[in-house]
N, C-alpha and C positions, 0 to 999 in steps of 0.2 A: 504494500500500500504506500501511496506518494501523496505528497503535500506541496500544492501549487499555492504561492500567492502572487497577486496584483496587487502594486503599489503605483496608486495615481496620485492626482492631485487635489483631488476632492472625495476620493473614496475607497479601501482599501476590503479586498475581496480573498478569501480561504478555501480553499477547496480541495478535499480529502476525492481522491479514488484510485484505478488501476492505470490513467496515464496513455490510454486505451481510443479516448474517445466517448467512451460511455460514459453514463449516468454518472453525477457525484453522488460520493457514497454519505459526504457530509459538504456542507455548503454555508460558508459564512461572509454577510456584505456589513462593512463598518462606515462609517463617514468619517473624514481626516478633518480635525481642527488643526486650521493649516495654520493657526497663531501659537500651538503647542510647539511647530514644526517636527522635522525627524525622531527628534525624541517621545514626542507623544505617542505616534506612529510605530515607533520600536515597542512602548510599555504596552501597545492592542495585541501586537501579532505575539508579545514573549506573554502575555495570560490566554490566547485562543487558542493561538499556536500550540501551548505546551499540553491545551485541554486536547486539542484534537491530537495529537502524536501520540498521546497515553491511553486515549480511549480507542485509536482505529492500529494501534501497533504500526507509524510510520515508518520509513526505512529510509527514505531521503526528502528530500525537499528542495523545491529550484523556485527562482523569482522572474517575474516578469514585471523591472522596474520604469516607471516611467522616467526618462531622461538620459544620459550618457554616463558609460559604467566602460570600468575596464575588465569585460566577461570572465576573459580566462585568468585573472587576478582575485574574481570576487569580489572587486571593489566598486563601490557608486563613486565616479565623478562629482555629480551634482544633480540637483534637481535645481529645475525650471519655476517650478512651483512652490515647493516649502524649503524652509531653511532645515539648515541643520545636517545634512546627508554628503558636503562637499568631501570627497579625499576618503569617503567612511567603508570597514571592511566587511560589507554587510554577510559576508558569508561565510569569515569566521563568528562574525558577532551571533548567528544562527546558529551555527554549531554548537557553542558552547551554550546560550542559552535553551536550546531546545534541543539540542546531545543528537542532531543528525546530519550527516553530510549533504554541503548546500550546492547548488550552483547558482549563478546568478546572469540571469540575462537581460536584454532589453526589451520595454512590452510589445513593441512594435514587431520586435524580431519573433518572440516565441506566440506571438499571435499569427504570425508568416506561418511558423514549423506546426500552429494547432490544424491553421487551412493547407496547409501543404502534407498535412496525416491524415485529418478525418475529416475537412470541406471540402472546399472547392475546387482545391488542387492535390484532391487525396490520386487521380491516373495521370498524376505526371510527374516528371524527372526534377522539373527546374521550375520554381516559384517564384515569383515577385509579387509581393504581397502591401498596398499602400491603406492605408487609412490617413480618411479625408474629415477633423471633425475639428476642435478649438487651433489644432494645428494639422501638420503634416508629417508624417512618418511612414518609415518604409523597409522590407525586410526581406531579404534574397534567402532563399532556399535551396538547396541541390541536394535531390537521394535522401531528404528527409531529415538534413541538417544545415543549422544554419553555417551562414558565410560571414568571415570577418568577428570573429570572438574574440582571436587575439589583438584586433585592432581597436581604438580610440573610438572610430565610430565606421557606420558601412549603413550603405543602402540610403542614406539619408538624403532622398528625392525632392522634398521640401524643400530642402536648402541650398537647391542647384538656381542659378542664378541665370534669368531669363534674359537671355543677350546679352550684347557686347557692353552696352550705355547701365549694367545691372553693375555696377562697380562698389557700391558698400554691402558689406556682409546682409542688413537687414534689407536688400531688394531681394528676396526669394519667392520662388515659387509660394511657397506656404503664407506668406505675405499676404498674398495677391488671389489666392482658390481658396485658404482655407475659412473657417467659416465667420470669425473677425475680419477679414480681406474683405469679404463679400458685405459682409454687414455696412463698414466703414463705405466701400466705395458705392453702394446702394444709398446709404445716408447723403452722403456729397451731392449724388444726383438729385433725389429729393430735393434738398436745401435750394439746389443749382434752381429747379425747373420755378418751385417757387420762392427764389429769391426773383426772378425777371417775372413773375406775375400770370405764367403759364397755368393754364386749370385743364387736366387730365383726368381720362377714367381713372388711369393707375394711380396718379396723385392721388386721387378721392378716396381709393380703395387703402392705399397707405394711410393715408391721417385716420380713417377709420378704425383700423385694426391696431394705430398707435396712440389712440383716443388720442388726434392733433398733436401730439411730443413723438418728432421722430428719434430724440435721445431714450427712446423706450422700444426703438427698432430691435429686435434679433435675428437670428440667420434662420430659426424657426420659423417666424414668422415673414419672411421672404421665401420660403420654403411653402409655407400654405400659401401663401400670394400666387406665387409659378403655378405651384398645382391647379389655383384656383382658376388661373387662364389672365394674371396677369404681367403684361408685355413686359413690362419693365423691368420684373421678378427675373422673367426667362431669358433678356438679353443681360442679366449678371450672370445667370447661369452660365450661358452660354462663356462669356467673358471668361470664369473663372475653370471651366474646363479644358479651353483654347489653351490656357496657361497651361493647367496641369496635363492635358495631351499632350502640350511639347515635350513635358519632363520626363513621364512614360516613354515618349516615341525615343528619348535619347538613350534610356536604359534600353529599351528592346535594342535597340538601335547597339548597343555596345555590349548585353551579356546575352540578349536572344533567349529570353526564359519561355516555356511550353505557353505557360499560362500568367495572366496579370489577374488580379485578386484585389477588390477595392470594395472598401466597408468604411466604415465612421459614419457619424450622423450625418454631414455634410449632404451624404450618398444617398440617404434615406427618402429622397423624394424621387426614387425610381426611374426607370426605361426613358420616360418620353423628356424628362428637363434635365438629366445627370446622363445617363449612361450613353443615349444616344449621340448627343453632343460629344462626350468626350471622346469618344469611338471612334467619330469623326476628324477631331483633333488630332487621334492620334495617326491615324491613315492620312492625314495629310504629310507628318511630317516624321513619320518612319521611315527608315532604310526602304526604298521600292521592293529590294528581296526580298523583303521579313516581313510584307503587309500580312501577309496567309499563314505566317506559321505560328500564331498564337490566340490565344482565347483572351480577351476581355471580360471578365465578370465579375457580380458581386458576390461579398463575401457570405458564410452560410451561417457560421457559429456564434453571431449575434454577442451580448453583451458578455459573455463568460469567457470568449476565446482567447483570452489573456491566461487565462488559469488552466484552459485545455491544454495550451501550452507549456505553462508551466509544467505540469504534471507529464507531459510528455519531455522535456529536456530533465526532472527528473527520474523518469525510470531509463533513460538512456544514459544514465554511470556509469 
């Protein structure tokens, strides 16, 4: 028996099973008081932690950390999100408090290795695996292991920088697709149309759904707008998967993986405002060779796939 955790930024997730794909055998979701920082976060998982390894007789345990870790060290770099985790040995620190051997990965990455075992890209060789949601993240797979452990970082699509004129680190793709990008440059246009005194269906439909305060805008909520059939909604969409197609088309374009794997909330508004668009993008600006030899789709294993993961670079010790 394995023990998978997820550690995000607002919510920290436990999951006992065989590592398998199948059912959790136990399952625990906590919320992160992200003004505790890391140490609060360490005091959850060393009392849930220790309950479920006593009660399910664990054997190992692996992490699927949100932010930049050096894997094959064990160590978290940093988190994005809370303090307190810069430089930290989270997999000795497991060890001794919870008496079992850790691995520790990144969530992006063993969310890749969950869909590249038991989802989407359970009949194929080679995975790339992105999630599109508060940011962007990205996770290369091959034969059912991830790529780049021993390295600082890998796969990080996000943060591939669109064009030549993209010169400071913070112009990235994740900028600009992910679901702040989209919110931010949605709000602009709003502002824009009625700052010059322009009255629109879509405007009308926007100050509606933001009772008049577009600073009460979300990507949700442009998200039911598109759905909803409006324009304005669907040329951000449109906008922000141009972007993210190009960054796809440069990966296919340089490792040529079987299958492309795209989940996060971002995504969640389906085939006709997300998928199709990006499809598009990216067949425009993929190698001509490579248009045919790969799958576009979305991901299968929904909100746990960080922990399926886990639990699978777990029982692979």
């Amino acid at each position: 028996m394995f023990l998978g955790i997820e550690i995000g930024g607002t919510k920290l997730q436990l999951g006992v099973g065989h590592g398998d794909g199948s059912e959790f055998v136990a399952f625990e979701r906590l919320d992160v008081d992200i003004s505790r920082g890391g140490e609060g976060i360490r005091e959850q998982i060393r009392k849930v932690g220790r309950e479920l390894v006593t009660k399910h007789g664990v054997e190992r345990a692996a992490y699927g950390f949100g932010g930049p870790i050096f894997g094959s060290r064990g160590i978290v770099q940093t988190s994005h999100q809370v303090s307190g985790w810069d430089q930290f040995p989270l997999s000795q620190w497991t060890e001794r408090e919870l008496g079992v051997p850790t691995k520790l990965g990144n969530d992006c990455d063993v969310a890749g290795l969950a869909e590249a075992c038991f989802g989407a890209g359970r009949d194929a060789r080679s995975v790339f695996y992105v999630t599109v949601g508060t940011g962007i993240g990205g996770g290369l797979v091959f034969d059912r292991k991830i790529h780049g452990t021993d390295r600082p970082a890998s796969a990080e699509i996000g943060h591939l920088r669109p064009g030549l004129h993209a010169t400071s680190y913070s112009q990235t793709i994740e900028s600009q697709a992910a679901g702040p990008g989209i919110t931010i440059a949605t709000r602009n246009r709003l502002e824009s149309i009625q700052k010059v005194g322009e009255s629109t269906r879509d405007l009308f439909d926007f100050r509606e759904r933001c009772c008049g305060d577009f600073q009460k805008l979300t990507t949700k909520v442009i998200g039911e707008a598109a759905m909803a059939g409006n324009q304005l909604a669907r040329d951000q969409y449109i906008t922000a998967t141009n972007v993210l197609g190009w960054g796809i088309a440069q990966l296919i374009t340089l490792i040529a993986p079987e299958v492309v794997i795209v989940g996060g909330g971002v995504s969640l508004v389906g085939e006709e405002i997300f998928f199709a668009p990006l499809r598009s993008a990216v067949q425009q600006y993929v190698f001509p060779p490579l248009r045919d030899s790969y799958r576009l789709v979305p991901a299968e294993l929904g909100e746990s796939v960080v922990v399926h993961g886990a639990l699978a670079l777990a029982k692979s010790a």
